[in-house]
C-alpha positions as CSV (number, residue, x, y, z in Angstrom):
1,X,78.0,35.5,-37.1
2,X,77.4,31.7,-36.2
3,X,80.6,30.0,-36.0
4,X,81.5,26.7,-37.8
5,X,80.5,23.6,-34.6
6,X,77.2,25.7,-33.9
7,X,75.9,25.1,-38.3
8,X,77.4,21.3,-37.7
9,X,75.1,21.5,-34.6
10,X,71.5,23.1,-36.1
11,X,72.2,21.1,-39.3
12,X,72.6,17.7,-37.6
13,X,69.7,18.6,-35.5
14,X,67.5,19.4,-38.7
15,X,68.7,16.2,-40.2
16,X,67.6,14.2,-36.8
17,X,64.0,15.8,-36.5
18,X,63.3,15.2,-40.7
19,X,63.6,11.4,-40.8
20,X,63.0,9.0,-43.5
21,X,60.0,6.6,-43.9
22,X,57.9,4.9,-46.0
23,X,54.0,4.4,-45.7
24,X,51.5,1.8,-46.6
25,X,47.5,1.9,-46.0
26,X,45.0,-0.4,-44.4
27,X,41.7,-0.2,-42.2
28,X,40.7,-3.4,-40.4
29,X,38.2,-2.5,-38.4
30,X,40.1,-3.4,-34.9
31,X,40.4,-1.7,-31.7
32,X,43.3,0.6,-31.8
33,X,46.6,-0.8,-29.9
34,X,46.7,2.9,-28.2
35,X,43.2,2.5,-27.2
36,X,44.1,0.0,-24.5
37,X,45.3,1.6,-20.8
38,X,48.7,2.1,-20.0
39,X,50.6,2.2,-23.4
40,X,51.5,5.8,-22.5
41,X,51.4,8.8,-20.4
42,X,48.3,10.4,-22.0
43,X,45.4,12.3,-21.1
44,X,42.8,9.0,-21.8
45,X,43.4,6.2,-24.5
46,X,41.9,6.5,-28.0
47,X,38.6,6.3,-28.2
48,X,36.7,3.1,-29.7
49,X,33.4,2.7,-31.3
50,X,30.9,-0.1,-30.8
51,X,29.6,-1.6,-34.0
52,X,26.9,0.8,-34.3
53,X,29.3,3.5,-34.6
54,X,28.7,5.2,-31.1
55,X,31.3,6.0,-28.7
56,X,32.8,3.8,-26.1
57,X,34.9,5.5,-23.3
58,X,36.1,1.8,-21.5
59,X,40.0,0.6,-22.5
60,X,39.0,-2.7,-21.2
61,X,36.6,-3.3,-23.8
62,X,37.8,-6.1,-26.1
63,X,38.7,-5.7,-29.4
64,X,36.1,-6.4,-32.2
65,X,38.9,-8.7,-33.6
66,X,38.6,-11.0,-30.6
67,X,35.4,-11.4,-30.3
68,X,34.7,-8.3,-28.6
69,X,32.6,-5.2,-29.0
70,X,35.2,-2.0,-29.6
71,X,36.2,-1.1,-32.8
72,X,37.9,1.7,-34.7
73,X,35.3,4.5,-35.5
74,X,34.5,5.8,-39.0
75,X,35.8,9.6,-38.0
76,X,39.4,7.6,-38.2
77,X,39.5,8.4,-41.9
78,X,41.6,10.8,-43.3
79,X,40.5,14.0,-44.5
80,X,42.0,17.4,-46.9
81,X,42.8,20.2,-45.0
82,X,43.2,21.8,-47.5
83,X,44.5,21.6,-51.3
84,X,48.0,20.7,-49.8
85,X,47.3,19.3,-46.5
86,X,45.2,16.4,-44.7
87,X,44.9,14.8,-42.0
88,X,44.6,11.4,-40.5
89,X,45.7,8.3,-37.9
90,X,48.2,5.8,-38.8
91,X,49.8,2.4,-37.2
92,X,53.2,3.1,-36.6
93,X,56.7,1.8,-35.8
94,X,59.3,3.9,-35.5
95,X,63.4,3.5,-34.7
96,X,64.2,3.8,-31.5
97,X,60.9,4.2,-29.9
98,X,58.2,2.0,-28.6
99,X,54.2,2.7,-28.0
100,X,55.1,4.5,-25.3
101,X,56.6,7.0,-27.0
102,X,54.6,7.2,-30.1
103,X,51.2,6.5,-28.5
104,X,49.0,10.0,-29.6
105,X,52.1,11.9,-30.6
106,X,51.5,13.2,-33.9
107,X,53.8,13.5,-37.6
108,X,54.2,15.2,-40.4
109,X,54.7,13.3,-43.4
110,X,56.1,15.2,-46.5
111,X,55.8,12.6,-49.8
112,X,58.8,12.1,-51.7
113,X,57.2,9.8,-54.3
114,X,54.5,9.2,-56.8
115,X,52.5,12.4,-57.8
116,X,51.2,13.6,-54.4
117,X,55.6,14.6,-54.4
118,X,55.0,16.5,-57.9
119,X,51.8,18.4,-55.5
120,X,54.0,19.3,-52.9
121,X,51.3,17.6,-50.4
122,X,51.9,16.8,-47.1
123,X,49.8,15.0,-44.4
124,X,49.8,15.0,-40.5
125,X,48.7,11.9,-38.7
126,X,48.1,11.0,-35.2
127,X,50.0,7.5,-34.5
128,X,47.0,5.0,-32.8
129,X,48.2,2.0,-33.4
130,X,51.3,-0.1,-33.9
131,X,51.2,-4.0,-35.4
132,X,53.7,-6.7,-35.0
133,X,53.9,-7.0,-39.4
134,X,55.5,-3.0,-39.6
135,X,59.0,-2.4,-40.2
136,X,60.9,0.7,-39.1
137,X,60.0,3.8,-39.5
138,X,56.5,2.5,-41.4
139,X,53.5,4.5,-41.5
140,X,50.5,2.2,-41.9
141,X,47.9,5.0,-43.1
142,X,44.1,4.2,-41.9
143,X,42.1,4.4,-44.8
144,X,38.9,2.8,-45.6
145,X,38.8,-0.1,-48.0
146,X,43.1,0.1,-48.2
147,X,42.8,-3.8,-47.0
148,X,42.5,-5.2,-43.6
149,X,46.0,-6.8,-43.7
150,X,46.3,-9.7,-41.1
151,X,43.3,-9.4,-39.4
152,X,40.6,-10.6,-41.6
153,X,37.8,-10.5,-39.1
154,X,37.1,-7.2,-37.6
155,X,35.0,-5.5,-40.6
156,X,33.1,-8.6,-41.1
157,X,32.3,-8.4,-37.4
158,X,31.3,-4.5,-37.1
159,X,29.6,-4.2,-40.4
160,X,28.4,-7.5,-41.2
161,X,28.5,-7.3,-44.8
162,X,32.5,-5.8,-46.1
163,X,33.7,-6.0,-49.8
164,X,36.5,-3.9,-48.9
165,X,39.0,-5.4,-52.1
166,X,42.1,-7.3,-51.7
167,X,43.3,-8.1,-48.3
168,X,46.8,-6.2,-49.2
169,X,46.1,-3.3,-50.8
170,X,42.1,-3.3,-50.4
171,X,40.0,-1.7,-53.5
172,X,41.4,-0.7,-56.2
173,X,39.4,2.2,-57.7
174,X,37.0,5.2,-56.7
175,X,33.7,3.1,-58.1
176,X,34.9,0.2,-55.7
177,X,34.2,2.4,-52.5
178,X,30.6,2.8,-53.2
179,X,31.2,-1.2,-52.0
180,X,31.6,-0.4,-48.7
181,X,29.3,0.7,-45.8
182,X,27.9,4.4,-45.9
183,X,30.1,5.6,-43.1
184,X,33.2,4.8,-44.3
185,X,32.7,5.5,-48.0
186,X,34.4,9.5,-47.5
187,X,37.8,7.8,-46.3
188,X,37.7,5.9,-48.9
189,X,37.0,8.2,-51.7
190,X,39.8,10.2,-49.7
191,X,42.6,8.2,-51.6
192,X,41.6,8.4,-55.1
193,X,41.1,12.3,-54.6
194,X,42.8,14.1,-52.6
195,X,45.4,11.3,-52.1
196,X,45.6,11.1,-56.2
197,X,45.1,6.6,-56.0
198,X,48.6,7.2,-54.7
199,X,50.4,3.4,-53.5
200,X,52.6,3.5,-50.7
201,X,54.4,6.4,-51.2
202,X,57.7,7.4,-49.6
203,X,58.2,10.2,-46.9
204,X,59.9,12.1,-44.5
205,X,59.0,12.7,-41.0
206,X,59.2,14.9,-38.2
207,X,57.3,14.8,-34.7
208,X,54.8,18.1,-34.7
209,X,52.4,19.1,-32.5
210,X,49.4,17.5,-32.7
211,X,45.9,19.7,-34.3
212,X,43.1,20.2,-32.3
213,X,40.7,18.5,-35.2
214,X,42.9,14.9,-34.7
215,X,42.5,15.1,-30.9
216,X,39.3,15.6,-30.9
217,X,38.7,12.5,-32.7
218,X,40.8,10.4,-31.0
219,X,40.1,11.8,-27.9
220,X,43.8,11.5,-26.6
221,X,46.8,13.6,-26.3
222,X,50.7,13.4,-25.2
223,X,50.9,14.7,-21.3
């Protein structure tokens, strides 16, 4: 029979791993933060994509948002798992941590607002990026036309034509995707479907192992 410090124990520990949180949405286009070297122990930085949506394997290659040539790839966007589940990449900041801790390390996010809380849905996302305009414990979801937020210029630069809505908050409806280039269109369809046209809904979080589909997209894991 556990005794009565050992449950104060596991229960603190459960209330330690399932943190709270609160999550916004936006794709601008720009070179992930953990796509540069260094920002963690990992087994390579996140991969980039040039403007013609191939590959590039070099962290020194500037950001398309400084007049550069890497930018976020399309296969970024969030997909359903299934009918309860999807997966994704997010900007993050997170209490007590810093990119070298949540660079690649992956989370589970379990909604506690709007109707996706109603579904019982829950999402894992791979944290790529960080940005100086997140508070703590934000996760800034990556999905196509959800506004490109402070930097205005990346999508512009990589896709040369982008109606992607209002800066904050990007399109708002389904029809409104068809705006945006082929290759990005699924992510954005993402969030009026499976995502049910939720806005910013609440969470909580726990650190999970990250699934082979996210790392093979990003092309970086946690050593």
């Amino acid at each position: 029979m556990l005794n009565t410090a050992f449950l104060v124990f596991l229960i603190a520990l459960a209330a330690y791993a399932q943190q709270m949180g609160r999550t916004t949405r936006y794709w601008d286009c720009c070179k992930p933060s953990c796509a540069w070297h260094g920002k963690a122990f990992v087994s390579s930085p996140v991969l980039t994509c040039d403007a013609g949506g191939t590959k590039l394997t070099d962290p020194n290659d500037h950001s398309g948002c400084d007049g550069g040539a890497s930018f976020s790839c399309a296969d970024t966007s969030p997909f359903a798992v299934s009918d309860l589940l999807a997966y994704g990449f997010a900007a993050t900041s997170l209490a007590g941590g810093s990119e070298s801790s949540w660079c690649c390390a992956c989370y589970e996010l379990t909604f506690l607002s709007t109707s996706l809380a109603n579904s019982g849905k829950k999402m894992v996302i791979q944290a790529t990026n960080t940005g100086a305009d997140l508070g703590l414990n934000q996760f800034d979801l990556q999905i196509p036309g959800g506004g490109v937020g402070i930097f205005t210029q990346g999508c512009p630069a990589q896709f040369s034509d982008w109606n992607g809505g209002a800066q904050y908050g990007g399109v708002s409806s389904r029809l409104e995707c068809d705006n945006l280039p082929e290759d990005v269109r699924r992510g954005c369809y993402f969030r009026f479907d499976w995502f049910e046209g939720a806005d910013n809904p609440a969470i909580s979080f726990k650190e999970v192992s990250c699934p082979s589909e996210l790392t093979a997209i990003s092309g970086c894991l946690r050593l």
